[in-house]
N, CA, C and O atoms as CSV, one atom per row, in Angstrom:
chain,resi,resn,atom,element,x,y,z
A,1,UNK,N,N,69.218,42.393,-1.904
A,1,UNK,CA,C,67.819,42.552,-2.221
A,1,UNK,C,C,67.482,44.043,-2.184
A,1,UNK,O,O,67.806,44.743,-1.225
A,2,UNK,N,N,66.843,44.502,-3.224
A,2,UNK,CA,C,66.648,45.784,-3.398
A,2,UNK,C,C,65.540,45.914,-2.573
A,2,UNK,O,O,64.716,45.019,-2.762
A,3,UNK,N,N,65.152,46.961,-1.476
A,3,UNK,CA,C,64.001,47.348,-0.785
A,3,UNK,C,C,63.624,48.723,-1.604
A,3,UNK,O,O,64.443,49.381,-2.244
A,4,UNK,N,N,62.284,49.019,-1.467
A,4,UNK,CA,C,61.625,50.283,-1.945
A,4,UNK,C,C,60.123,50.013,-1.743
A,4,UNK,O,O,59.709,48.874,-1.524
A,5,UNK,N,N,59.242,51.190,-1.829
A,5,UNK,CA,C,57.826,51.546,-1.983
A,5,UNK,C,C,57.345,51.188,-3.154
A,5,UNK,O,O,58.133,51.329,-4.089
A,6,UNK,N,N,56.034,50.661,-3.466
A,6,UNK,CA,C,55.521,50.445,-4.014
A,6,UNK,C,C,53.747,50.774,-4.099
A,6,UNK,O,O,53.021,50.039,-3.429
A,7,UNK,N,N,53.325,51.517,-4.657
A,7,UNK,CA,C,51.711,52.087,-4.112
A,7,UNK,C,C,50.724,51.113,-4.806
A,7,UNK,O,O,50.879,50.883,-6.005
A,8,UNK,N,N,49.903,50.637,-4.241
A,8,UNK,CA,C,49.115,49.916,-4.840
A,8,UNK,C,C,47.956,50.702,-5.193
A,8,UNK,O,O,47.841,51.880,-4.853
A,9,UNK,N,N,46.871,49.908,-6.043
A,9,UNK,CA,C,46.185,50.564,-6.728
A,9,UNK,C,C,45.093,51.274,-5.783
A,9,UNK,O,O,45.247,50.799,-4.658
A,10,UNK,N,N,43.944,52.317,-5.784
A,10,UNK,CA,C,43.536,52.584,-5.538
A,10,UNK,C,C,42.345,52.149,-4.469
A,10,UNK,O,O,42.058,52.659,-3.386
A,11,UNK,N,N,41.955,51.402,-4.931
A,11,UNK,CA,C,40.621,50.218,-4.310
A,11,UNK,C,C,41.665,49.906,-2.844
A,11,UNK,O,O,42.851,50.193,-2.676
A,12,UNK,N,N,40.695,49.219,-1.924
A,12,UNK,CA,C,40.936,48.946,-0.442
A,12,UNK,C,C,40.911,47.578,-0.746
A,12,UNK,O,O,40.204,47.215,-1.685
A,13,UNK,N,N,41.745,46.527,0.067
A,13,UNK,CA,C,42.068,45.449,-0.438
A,13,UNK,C,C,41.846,44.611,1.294
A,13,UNK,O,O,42.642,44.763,2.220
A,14,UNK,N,N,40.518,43.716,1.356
A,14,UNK,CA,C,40.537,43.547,2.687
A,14,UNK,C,C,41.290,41.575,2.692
A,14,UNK,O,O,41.942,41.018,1.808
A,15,UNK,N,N,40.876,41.089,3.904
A,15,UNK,CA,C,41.157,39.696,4.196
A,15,UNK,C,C,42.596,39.465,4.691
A,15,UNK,O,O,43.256,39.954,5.608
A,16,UNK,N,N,42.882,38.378,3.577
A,16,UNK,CA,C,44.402,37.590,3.756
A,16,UNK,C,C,45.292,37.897,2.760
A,16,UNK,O,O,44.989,37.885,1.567
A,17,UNK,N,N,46.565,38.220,3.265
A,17,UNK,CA,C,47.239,38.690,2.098
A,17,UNK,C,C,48.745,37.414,2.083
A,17,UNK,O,O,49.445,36.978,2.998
A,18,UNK,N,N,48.737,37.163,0.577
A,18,UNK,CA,C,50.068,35.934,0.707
A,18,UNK,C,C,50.522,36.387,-0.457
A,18,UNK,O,O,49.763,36.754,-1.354
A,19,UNK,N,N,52.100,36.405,-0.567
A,19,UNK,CA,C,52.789,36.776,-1.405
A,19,UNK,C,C,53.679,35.568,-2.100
A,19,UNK,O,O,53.896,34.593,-1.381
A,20,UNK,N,N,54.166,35.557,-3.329
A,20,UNK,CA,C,55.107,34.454,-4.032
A,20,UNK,C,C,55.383,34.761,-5.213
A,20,UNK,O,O,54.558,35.424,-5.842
A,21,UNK,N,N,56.466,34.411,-5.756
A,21,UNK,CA,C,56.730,34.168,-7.410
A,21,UNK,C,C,56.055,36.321,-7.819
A,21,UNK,O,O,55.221,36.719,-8.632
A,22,UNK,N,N,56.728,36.938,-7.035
A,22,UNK,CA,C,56.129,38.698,-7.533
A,22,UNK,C,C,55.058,38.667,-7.618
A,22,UNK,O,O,54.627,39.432,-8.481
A,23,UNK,N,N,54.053,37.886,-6.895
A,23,UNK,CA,C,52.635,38.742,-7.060
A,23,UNK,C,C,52.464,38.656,-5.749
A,23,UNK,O,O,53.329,38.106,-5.068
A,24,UNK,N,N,51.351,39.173,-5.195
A,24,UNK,CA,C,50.472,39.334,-4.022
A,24,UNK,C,C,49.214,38.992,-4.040
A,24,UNK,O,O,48.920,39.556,-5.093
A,25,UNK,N,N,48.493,38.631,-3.782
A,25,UNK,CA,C,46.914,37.571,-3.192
A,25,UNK,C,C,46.397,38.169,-2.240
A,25,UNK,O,O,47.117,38.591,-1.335
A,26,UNK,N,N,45.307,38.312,-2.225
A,26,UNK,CA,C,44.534,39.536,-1.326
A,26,UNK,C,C,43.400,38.543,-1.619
A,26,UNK,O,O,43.171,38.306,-2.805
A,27,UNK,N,N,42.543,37.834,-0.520
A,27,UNK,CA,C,41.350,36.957,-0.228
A,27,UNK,C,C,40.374,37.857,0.736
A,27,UNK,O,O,40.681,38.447,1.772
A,28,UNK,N,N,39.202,37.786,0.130
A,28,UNK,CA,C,38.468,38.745,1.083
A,28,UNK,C,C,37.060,37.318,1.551
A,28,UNK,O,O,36.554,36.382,0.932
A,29,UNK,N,N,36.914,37.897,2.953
A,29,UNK,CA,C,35.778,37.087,2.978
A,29,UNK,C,C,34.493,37.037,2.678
A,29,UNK,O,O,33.606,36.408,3.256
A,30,UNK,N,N,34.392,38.078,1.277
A,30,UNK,CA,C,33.346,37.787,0.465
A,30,UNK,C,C,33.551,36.374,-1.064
A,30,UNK,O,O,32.770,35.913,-1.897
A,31,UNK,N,N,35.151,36.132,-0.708
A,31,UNK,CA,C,35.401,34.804,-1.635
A,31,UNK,C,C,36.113,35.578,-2.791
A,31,UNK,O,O,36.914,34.961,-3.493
A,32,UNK,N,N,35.837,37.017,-3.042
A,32,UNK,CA,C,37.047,37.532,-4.049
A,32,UNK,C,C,38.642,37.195,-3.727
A,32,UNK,O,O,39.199,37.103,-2.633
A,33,UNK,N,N,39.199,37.038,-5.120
A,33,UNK,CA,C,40.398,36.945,-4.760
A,33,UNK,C,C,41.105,38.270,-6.005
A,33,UNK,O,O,40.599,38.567,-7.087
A,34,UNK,N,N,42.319,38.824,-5.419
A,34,UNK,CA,C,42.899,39.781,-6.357
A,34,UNK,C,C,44.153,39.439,-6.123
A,34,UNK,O,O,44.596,39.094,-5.027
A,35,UNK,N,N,44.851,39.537,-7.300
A,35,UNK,CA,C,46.060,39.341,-7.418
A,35,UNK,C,C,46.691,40.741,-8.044
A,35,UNK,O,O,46.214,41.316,-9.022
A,36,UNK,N,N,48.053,41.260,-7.169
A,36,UNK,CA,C,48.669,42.481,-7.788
A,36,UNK,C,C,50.255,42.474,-8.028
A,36,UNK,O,O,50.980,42.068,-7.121
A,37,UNK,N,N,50.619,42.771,-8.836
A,37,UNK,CA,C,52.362,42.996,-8.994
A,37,UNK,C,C,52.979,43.457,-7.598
A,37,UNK,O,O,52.614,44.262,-6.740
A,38,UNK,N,N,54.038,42.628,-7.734
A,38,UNK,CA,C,54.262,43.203,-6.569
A,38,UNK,C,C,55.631,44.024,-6.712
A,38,UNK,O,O,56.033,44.591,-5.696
A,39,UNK,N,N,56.144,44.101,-7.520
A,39,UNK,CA,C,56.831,44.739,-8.417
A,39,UNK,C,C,56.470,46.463,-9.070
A,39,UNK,O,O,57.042,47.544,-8.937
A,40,UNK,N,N,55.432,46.082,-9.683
A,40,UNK,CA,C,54.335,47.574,-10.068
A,40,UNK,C,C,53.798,48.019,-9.093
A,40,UNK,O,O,53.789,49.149,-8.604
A,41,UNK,N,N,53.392,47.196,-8.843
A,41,UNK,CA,C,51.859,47.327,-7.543
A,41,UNK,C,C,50.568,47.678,-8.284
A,41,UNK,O,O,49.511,48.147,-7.861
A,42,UNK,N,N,50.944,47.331,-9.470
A,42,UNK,CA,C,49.614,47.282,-10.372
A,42,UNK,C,C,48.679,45.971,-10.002
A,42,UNK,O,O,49.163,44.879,-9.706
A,43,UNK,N,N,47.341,46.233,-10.063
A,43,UNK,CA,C,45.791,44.682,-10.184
A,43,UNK,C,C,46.090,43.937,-11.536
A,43,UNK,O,O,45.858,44.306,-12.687
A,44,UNK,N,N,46.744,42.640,-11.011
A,44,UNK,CA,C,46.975,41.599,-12.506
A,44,UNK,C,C,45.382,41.105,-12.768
A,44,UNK,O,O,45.101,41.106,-13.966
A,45,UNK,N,N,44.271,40.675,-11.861
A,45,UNK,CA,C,43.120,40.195,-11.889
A,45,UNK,C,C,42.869,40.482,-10.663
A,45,UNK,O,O,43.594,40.853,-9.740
A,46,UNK,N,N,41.161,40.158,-10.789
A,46,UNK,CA,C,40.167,40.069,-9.447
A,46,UNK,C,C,39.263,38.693,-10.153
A,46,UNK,O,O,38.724,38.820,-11.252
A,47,UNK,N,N,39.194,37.474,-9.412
A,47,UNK,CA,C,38.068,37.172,-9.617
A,47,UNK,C,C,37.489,36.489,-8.351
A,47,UNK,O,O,38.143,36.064,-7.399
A,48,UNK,N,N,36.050,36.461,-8.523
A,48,UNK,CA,C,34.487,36.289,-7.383
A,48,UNK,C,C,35.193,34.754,-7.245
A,48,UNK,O,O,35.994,34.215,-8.009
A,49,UNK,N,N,34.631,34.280,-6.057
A,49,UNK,CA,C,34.209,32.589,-6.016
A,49,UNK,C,C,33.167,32.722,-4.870
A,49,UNK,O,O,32.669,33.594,-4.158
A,50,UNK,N,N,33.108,31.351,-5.085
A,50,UNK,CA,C,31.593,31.064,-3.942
A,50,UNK,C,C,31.983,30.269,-2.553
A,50,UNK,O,O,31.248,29.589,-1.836
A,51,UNK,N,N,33.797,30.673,-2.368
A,51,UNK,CA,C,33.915,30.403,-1.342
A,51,UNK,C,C,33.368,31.277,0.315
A,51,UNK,O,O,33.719,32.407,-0.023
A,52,UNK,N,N,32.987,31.408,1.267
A,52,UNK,CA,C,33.204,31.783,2.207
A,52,UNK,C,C,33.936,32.080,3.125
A,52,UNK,O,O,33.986,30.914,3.517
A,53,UNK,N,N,34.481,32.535,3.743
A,53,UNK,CA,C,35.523,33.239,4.499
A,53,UNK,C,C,37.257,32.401,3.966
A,53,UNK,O,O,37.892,31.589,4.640
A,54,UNK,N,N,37.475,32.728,3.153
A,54,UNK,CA,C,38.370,31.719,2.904
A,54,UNK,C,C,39.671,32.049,3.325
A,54,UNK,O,O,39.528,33.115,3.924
A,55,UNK,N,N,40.819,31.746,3.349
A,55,UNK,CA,C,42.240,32.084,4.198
A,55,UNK,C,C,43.002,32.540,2.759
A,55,UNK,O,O,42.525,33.149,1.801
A,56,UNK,N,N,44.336,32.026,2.965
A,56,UNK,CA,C,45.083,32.799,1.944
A,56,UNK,C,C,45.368,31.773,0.917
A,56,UNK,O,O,45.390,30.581,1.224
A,57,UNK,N,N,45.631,32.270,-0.540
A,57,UNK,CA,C,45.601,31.460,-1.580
A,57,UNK,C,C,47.380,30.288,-1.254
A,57,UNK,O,O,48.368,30.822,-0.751
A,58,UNK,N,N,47.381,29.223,-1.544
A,58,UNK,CA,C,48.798,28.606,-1.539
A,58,UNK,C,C,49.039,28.528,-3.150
A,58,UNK,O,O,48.140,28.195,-3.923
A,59,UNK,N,N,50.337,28.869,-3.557
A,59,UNK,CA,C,50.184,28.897,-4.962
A,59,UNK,C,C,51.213,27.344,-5.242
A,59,UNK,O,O,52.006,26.822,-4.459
A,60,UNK,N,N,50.878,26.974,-6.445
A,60,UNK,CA,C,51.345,25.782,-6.888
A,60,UNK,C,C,52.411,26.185,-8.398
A,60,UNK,O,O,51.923,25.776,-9.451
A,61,UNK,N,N,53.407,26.732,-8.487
A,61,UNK,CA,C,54.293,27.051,-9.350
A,61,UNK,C,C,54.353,26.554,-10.652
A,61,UNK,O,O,54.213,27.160,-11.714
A,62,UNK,N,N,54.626,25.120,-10.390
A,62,UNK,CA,C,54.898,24.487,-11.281
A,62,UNK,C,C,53.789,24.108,-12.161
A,62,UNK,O,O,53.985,23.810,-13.339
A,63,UNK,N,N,51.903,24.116,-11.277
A,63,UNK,CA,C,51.032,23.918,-12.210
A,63,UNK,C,C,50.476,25.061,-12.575
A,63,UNK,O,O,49.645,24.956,-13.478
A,64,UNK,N,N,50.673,26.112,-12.160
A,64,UNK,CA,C,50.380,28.069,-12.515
A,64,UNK,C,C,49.369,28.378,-11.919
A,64,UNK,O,O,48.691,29.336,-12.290
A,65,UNK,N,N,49.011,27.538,-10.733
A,65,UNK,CA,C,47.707,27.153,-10.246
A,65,UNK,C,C,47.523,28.280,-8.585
A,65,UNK,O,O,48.538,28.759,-8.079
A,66,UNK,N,N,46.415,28.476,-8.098
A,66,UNK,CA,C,46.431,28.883,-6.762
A,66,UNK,C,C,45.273,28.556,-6.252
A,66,UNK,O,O,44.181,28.945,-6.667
A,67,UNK,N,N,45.484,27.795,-5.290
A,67,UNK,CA,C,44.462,27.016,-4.251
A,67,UNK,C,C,44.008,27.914,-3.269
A,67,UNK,O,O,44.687,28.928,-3.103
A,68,UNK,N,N,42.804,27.723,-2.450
A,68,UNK,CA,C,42.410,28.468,-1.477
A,68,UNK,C,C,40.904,27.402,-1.073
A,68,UNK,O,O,40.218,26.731,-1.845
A,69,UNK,N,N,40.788,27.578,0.288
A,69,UNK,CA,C,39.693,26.730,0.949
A,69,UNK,C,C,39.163,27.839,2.096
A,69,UNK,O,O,39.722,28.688,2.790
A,70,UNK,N,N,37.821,27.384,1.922
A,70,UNK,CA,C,36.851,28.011,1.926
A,70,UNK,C,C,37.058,27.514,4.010
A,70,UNK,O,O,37.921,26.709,4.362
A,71,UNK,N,N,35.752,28.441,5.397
A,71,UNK,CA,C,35.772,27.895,6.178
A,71,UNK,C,C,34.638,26.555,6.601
A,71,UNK,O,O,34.348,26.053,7.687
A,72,UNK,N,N,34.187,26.279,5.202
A,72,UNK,CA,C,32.749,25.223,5.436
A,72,UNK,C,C,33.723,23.860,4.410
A,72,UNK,O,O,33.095,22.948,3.873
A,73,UNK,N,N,35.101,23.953,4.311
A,73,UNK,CA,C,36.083,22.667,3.535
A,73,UNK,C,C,35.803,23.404,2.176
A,73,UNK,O,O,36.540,22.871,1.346
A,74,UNK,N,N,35.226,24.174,1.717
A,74,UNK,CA,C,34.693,24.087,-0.255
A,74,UNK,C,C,36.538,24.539,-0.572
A,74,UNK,O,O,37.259,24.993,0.316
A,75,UNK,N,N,36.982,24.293,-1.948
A,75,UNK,CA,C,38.232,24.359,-2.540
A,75,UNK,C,C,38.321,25.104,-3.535
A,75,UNK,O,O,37.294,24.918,-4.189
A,76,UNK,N,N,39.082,25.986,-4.123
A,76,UNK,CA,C,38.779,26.587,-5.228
A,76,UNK,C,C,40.459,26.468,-6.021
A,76,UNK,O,O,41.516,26.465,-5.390
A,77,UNK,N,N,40.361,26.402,-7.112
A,77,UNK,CA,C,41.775,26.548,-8.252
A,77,UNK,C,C,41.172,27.835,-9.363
A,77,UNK,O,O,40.077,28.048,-9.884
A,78,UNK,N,N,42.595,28.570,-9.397
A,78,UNK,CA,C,41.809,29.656,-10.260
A,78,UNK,C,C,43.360,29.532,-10.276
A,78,UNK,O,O,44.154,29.124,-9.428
A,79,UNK,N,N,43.537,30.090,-11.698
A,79,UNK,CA,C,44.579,30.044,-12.868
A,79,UNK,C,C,45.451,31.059,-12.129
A,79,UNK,O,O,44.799,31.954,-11.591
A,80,UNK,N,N,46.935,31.130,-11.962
A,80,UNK,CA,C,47.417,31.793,-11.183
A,80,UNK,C,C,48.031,33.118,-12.089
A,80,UNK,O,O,48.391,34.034,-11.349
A,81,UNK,N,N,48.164,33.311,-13.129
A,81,UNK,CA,C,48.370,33.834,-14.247
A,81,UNK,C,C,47.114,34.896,-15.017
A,81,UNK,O,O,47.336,36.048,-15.388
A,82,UNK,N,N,46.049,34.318,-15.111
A,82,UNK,CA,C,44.900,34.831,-15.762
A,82,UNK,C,C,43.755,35.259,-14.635
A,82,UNK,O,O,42.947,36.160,-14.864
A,83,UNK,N,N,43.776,34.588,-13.524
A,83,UNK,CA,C,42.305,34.253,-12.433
A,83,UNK,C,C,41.660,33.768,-12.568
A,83,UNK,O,O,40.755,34.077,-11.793
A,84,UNK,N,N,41.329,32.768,-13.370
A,84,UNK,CA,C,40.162,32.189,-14.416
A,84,UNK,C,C,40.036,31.680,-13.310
A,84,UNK,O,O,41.070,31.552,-12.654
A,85,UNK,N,N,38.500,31.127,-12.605
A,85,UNK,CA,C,38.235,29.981,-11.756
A,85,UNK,C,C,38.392,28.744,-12.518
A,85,UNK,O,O,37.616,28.499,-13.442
A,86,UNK,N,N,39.321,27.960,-12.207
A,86,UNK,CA,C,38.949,26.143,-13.222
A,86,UNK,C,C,38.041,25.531,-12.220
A,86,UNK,O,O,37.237,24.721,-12.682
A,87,UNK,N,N,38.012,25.705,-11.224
A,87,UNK,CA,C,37.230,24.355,-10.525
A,87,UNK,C,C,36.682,24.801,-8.978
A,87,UNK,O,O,37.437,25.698,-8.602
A,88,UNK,N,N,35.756,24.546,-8.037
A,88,UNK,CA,C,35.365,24.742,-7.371
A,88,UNK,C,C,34.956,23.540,-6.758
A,88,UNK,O,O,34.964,22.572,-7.520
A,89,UNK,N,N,34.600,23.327,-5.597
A,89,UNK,CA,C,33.918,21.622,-4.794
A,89,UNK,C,C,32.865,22.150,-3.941
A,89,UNK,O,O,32.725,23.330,-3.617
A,90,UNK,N,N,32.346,21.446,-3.703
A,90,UNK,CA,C,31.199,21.355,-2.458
A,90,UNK,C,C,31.789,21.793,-0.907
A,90,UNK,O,O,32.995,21.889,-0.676
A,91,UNK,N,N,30.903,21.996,-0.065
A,91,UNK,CA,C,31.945,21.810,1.232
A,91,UNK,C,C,32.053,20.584,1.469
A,91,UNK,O,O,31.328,19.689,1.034
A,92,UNK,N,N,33.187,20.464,2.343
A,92,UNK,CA,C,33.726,18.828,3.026
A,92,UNK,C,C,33.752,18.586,4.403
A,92,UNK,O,O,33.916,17.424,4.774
A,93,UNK,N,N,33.594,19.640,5.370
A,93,UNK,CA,C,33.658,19.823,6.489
A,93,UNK,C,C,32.225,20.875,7.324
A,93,UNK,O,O,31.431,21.733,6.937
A,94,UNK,N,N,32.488,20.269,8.438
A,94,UNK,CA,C,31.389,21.758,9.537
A,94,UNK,C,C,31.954,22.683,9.186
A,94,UNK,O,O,33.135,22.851,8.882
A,95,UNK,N,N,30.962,23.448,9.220
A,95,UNK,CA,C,31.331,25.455,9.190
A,95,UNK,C,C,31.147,25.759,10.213
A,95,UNK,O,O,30.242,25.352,10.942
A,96,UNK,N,N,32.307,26.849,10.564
A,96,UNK,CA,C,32.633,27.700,11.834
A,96,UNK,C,C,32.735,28.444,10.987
A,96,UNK,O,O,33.097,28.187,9.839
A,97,UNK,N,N,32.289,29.967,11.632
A,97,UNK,CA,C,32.698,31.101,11.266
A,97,UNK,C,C,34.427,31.508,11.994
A,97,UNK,O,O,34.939,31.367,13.104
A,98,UNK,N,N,34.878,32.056,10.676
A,98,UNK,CA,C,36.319,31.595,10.813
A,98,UNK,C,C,36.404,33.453,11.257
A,98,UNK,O,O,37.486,33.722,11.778
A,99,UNK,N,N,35.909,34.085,11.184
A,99,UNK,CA,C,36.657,35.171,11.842
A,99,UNK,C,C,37.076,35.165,12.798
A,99,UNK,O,O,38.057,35.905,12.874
A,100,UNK,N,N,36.699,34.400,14.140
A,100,UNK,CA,C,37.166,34.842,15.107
A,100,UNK,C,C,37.976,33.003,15.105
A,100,UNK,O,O,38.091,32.473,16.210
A,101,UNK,N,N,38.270,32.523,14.339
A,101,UNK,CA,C,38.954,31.073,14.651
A,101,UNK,C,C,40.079,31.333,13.704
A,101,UNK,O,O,40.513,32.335,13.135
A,102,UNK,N,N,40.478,29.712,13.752
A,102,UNK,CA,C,42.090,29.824,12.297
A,102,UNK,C,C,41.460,29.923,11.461
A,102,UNK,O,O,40.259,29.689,11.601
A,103,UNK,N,N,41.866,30.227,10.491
A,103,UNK,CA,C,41.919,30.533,9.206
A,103,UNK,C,C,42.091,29.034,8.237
A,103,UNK,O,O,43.166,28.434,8.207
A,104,UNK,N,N,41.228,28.699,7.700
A,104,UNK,CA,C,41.282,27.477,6.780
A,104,UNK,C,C,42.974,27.707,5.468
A,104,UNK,O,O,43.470,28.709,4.952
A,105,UNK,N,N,43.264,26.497,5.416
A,105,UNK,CA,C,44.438,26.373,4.667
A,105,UNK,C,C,44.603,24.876,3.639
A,105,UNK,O,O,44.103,23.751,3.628
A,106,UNK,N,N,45.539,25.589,2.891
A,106,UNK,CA,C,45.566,24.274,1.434
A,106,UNK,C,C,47.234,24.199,1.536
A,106,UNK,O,O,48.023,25.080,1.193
A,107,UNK,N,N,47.497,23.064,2.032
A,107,UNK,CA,C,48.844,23.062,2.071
A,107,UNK,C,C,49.349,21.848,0.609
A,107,UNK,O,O,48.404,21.162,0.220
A,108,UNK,N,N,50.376,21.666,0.053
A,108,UNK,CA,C,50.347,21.040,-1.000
A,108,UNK,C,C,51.417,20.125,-0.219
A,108,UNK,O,O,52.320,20.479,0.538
A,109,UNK,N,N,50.914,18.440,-0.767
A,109,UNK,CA,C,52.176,17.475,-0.141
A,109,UNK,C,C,52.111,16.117,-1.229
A,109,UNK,O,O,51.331,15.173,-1.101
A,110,UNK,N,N,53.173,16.282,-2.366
A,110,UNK,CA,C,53.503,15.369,-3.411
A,110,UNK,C,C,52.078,15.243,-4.252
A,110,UNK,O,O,51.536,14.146,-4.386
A,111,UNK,N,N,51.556,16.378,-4.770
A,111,UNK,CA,C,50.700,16.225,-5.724
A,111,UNK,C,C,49.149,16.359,-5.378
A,111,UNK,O,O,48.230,16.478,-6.188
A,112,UNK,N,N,49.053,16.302,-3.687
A,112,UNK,CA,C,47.739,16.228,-3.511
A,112,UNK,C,C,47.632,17.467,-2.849
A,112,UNK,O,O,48.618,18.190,-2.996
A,113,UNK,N,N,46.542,18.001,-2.035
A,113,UNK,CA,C,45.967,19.355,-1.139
A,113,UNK,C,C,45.727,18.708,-0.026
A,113,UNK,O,O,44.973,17.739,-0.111
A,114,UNK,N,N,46.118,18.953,0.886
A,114,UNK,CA,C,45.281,18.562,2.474
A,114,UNK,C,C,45.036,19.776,3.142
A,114,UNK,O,O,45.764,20.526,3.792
A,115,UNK,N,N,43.943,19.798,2.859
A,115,UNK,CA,C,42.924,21.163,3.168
A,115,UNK,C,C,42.249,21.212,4.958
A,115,UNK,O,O,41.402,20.432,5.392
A,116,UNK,N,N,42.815,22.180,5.630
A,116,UNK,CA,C,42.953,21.912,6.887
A,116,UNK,C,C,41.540,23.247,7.380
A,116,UNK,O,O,41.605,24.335,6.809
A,117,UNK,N,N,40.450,23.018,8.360
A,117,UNK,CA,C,39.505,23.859,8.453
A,117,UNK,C,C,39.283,24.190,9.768
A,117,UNK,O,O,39.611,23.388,10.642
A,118,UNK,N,N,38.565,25.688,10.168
A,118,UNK,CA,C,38.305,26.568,11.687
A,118,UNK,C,C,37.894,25.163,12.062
A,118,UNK,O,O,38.783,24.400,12.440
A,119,UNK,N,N,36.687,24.751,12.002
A,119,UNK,CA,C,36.461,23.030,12.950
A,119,UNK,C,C,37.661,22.324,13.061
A,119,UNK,O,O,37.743,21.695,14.116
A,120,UNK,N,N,38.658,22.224,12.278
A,120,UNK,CA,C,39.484,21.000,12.773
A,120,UNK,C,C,39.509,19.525,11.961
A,120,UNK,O,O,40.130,18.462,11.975
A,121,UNK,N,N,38.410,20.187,11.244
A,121,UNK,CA,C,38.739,18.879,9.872
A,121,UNK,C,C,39.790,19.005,9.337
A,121,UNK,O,O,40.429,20.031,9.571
A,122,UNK,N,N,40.290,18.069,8.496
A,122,UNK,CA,C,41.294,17.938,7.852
A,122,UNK,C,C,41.224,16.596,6.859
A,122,UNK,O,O,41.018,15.440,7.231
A,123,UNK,N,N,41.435,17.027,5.597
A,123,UNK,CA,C,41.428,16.124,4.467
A,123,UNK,C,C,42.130,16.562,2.932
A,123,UNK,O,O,42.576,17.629,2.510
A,124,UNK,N,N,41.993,15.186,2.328
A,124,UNK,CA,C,43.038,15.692,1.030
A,124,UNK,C,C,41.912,15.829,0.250
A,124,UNK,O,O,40.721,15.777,0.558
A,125,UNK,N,N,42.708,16.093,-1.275
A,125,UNK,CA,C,41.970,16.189,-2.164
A,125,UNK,C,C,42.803,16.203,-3.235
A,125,UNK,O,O,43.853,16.842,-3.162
A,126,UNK,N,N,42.479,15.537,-4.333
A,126,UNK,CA,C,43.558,15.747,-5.531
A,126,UNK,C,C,43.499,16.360,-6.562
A,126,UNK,O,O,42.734,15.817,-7.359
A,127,UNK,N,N,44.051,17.434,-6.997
A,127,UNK,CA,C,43.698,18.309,-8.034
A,127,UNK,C,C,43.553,18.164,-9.174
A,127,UNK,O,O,43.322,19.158,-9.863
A,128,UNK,N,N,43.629,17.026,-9.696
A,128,UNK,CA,C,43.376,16.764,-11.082
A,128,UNK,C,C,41.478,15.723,-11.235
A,128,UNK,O,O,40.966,15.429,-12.315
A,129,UNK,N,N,41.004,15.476,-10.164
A,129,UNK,CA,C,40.058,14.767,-10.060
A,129,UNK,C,C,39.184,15.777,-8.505
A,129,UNK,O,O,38.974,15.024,-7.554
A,130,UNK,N,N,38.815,16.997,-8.309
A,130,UNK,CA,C,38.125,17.606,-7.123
A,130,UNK,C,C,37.293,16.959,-6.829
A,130,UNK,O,O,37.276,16.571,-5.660
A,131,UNK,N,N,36.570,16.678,-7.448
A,131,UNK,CA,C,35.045,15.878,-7.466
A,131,UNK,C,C,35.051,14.538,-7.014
A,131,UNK,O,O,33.959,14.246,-6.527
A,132,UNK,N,N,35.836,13.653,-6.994
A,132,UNK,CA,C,36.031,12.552,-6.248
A,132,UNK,C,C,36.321,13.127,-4.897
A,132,UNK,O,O,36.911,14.190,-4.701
A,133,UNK,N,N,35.539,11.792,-3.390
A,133,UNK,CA,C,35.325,11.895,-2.551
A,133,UNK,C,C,36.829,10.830,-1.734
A,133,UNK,O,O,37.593,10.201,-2.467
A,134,UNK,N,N,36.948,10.828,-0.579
A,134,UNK,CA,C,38.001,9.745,0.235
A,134,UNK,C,C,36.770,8.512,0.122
A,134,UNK,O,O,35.555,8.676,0.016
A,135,UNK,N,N,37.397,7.489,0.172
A,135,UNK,CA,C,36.806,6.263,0.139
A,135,UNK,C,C,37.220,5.602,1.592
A,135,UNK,O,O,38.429,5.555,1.822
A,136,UNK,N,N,36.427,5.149,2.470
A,136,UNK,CA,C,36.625,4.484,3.535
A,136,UNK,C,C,37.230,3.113,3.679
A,136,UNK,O,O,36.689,2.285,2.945
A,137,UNK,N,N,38.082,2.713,4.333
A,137,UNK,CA,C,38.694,1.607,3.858
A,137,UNK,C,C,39.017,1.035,5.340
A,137,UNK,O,O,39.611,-0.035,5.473
């Protein structure tokens, strides 16, 4: 594995930083997300969401996709390639202010998200349908 420096771009890059597949993910807890080469160390995109303190993006490869959850449960998919936001949800859980707690997370398990939050909720969600709720059974 080749090691070396790489300078990134100019701008200050705050939050969570997660790396995969040569890029880098930089989540700030104003709900921006930026994605940079990690290779260049060039800005591939920046885009806004209306998440709140959110943790680090989990990327989904095979759908080009990158997930990230908010600390009040809200979910976001934004195109992992372009940044485009596709989809956003409501919150699903209590809000804690997650700075001083864990960090909310989107872990992926056979197709669905189980989106884990600073309270301690925990629930799925399926990415092809966000907007549907769990049904009690």
């Amino acid at each position: 594995m080749r090691r070396g420096r790489v300078p990134l771009p100019a701008e200050e890059f705050e939050g969570t930083a997660t790396t995969a597949d040569g890029t880098l993910w930089f989540t700030g807890t104003s709900g921006r997300v930026t994605a940079v080469s990690v290779r260049t160390g060039k800005q591939l995109w920046q885009t806004p969401t209306s998440l709140e303190q959110p943790g680090g993006v989990t990327p989904a490869p095979r759908a080009r996709v990158v997930y990230l959850s908010s600390a009040g449960g809200r979910v976001a998919a934004l195109d992992a390639k372009k940044g485009t936001l596709l989809w956003e949800t409501l919150p699903r859980a209590r809000w804690v202010n997650a700075l001083n707690e864990r960090l909310p997370k989107v872990l992926l398990h056979k197709g669905a998200l189980i989106v884990t939050t600073p309270s301690g909720d925990v629930f799925t969600l399926d990415p092809a349908h966000p907007e549907r709720t769990s049904a009690s059974g």
